[in-house]
C-alpha positions in Angstrom: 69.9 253.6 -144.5 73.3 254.4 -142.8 74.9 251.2 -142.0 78.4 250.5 -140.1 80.0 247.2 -140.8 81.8 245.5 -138.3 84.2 242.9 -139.4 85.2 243.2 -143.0 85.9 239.0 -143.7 83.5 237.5 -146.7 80.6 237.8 -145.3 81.0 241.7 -144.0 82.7 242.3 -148.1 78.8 241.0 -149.3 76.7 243.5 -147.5 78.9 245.6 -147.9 77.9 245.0 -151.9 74.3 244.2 -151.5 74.0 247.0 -149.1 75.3 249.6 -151.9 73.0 247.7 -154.5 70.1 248.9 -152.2 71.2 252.4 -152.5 72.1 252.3 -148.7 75.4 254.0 -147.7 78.2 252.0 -146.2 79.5 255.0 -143.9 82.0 253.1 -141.7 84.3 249.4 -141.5 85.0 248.2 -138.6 87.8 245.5 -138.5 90.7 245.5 -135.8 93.1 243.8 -138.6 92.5 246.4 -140.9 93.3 249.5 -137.9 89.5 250.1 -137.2 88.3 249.7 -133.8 84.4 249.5 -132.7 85.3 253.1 -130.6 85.4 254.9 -133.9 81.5 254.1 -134.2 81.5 257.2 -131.5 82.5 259.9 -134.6 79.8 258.2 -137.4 76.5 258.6 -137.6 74.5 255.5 -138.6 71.1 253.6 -138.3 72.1 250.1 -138.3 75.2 248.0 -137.6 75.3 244.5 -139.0 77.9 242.3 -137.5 79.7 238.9 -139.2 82.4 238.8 -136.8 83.7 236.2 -134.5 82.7 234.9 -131.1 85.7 235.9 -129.5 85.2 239.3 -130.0 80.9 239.3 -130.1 80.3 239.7 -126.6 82.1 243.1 -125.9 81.3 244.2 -129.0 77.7 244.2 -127.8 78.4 245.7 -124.0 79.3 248.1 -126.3 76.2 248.4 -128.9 74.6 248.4 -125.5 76.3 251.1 -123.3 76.0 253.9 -126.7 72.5 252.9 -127.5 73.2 251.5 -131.2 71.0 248.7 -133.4 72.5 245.9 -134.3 71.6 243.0 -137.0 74.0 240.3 -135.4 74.5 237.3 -137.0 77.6 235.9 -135.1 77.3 232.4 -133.9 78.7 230.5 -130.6 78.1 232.8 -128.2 74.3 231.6 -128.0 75.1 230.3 -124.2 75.4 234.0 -123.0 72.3 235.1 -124.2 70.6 235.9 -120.7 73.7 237.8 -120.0 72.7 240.1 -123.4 69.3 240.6 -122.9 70.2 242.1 -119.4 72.5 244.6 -121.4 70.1 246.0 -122.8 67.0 245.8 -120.2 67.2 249.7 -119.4 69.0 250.7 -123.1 67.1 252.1 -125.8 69.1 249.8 -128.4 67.2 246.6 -130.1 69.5 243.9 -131.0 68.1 241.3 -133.9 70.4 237.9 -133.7 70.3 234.7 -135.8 72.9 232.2 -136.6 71.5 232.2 -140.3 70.1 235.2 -141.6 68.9 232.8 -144.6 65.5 233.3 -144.9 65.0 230.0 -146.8 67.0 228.1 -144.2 64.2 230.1 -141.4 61.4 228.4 -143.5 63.5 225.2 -143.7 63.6 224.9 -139.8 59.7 225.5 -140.1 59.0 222.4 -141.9 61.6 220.5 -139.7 59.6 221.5 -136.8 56.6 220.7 -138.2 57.2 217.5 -139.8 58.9 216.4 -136.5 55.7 217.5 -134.3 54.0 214.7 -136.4 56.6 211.7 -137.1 56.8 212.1 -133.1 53.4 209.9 -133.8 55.0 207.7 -135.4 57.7 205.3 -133.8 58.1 203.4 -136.8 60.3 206.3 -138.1 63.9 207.2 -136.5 65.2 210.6 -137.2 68.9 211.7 -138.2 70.2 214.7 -139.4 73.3 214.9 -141.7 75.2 218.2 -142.9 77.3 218.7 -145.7 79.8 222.0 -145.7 82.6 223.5 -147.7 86.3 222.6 -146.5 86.9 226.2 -145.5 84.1 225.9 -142.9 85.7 226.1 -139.0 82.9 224.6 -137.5 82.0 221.1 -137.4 78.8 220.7 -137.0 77.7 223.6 -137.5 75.6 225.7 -135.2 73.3 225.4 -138.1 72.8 221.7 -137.5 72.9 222.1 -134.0 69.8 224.4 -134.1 68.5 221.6 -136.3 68.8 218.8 -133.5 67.2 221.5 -131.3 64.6 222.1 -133.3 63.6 218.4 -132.9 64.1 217.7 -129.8 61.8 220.0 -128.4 59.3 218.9 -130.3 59.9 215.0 -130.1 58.9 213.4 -126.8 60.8 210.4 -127.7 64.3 212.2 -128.4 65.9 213.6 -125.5 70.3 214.1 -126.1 72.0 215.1 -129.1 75.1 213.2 -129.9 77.8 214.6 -132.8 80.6 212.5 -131.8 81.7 209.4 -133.5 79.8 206.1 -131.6 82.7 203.6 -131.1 81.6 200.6 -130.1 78.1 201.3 -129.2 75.0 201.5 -131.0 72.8 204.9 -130.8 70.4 204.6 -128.0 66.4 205.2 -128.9 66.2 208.7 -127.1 69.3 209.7 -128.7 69.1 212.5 -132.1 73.0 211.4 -134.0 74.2 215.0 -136.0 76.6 214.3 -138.5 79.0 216.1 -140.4 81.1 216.1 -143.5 83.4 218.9 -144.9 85.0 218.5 -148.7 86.3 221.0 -150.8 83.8 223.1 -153.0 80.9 221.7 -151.3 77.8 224.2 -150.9 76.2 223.8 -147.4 73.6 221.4 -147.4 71.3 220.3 -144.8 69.6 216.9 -144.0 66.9 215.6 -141.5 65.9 211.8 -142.7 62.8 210.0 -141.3 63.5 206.3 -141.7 61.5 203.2 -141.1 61.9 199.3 -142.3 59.8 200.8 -145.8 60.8 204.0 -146.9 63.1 207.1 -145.9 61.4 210.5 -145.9 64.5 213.5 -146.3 63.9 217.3 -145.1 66.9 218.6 -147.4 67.8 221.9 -147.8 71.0 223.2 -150.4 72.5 226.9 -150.0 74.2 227.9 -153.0 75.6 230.9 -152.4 76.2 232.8 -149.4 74.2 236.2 -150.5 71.3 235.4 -149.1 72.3 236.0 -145.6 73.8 239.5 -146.1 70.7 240.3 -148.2 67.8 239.2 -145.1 70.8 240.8 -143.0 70.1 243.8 -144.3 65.9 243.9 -145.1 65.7 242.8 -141.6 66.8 246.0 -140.1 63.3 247.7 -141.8 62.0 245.5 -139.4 63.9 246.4 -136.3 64.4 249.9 -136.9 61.4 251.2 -134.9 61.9 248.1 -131.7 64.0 248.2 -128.7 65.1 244.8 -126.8 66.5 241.6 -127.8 64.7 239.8 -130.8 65.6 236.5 -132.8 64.9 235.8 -136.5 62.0 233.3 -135.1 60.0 236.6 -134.0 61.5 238.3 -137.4 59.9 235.3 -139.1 56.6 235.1 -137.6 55.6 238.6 -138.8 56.5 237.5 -142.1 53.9 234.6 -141.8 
């Protein structure tokens, strides 16, 4: 495989090593502080570009993906709230974009048993839920989109939870249809993940610990096998359920 990197920060530096690991060739780096500009992609020849950039830039880089008919693994975060406007890009294009906001495979299965378990302790009133995150002080989001997708996950498929709240509750207690997502950023902390079930007897904790960052440039980069022959807009959710 012929991949193009675009944006060179930490995790754009890890494919870049698991990618040469795999005996694919890096053949371009894309990264508009280093002089490199996503036009140059014009004079390369590649199969796949996978993306760890920024949301700032995201969106034109994939009117541009679009427009030249490339594949793209992206795995930028916080420009979810456009997505209609991508898959119209690419409607008539013979390009196939594959997003996620975690390329972790684990954290995929993770969200699996969060969905599930919250399907059946919606049965259960006796049991609130909560999700807490833990993160790294370098991390620029707080909460992350990670947690976000969390508190998604369960309110679609909890009838009695309805609005997500991340903010601080001064002087008011947390309402019944209300999902609180908290955060907490400290140092060397690896990112860690929490959904608790709680009644009056016990606690029941989802939990999930990443320890290193590699495993999102390495599904990153098996996931294009899996695009490589598609055209149109897929998630990891439609990644992950060939996998099942």
């Amino acid at each position: 495989m012929k991949v193009a990197i675009v944006w060179y920060g930490r995790m754009g530096q890890l494919v870049e090593q698991h990618a040469k690991n795999r005996d694919h060739e890096v053949v371009a780096v894309i990264d508009p502080t280093e002089g490199t500009y996503k036009e140059d992609l014009l004079n390369v020849k590649f199969d796949v570009i996978i993306e760890f950039s920024v949301p700032q830039v995201a969106m034109e880089n994939m009117k541009f993906y679009a427009q030249h008919d490339m594949k793209v693994v992206m795995a930028t975060t916080w420009w979810y709230d456009k997505v209609e406007d991508v898959k119209e890009l690419f409607k008539n294009s013979k390009w196939a974009i594959l997003w996620s906001g975690n390329f972790s495979l684990w954290v995929n299965l993770y969200w699996k048993m969060v969905e599930n378990a919250a399907k059946i302790m919606d049965k259960f009133p006796v049991y609130d839920v909560f999700a807490h995150e833990f993160h790294h002080n370098k991390k620029e989001d707080s909460p992350s989109w990670t947690l976000i997708h969390t508190g998604n996950i369960i309110i679609e498929n909890m009838e009695r939870k309805e609005a997500i709240v991340t903010r601080t509750l001064d002087w008011r207690a947390i309402r019944p249809e209300e999902l609180h997502l908290t955060s907490t950023r400290g140092w060397h902390i690896p990112g860690t993940h929490s959904v608790f079930f709680d009644s009056p007897f016990d606690t029941i904790e989802i939990k999930h610990t990443a320890r290193a960052r590699d495993g999102f440039a390495i599904w990153a980069i098996v996931s294009w096998k899996w695009l490589k022959d598609k055209t149109g807009y897929y998630e990891m959710k439609d990644f992950m359920a060939d996998l099942a």
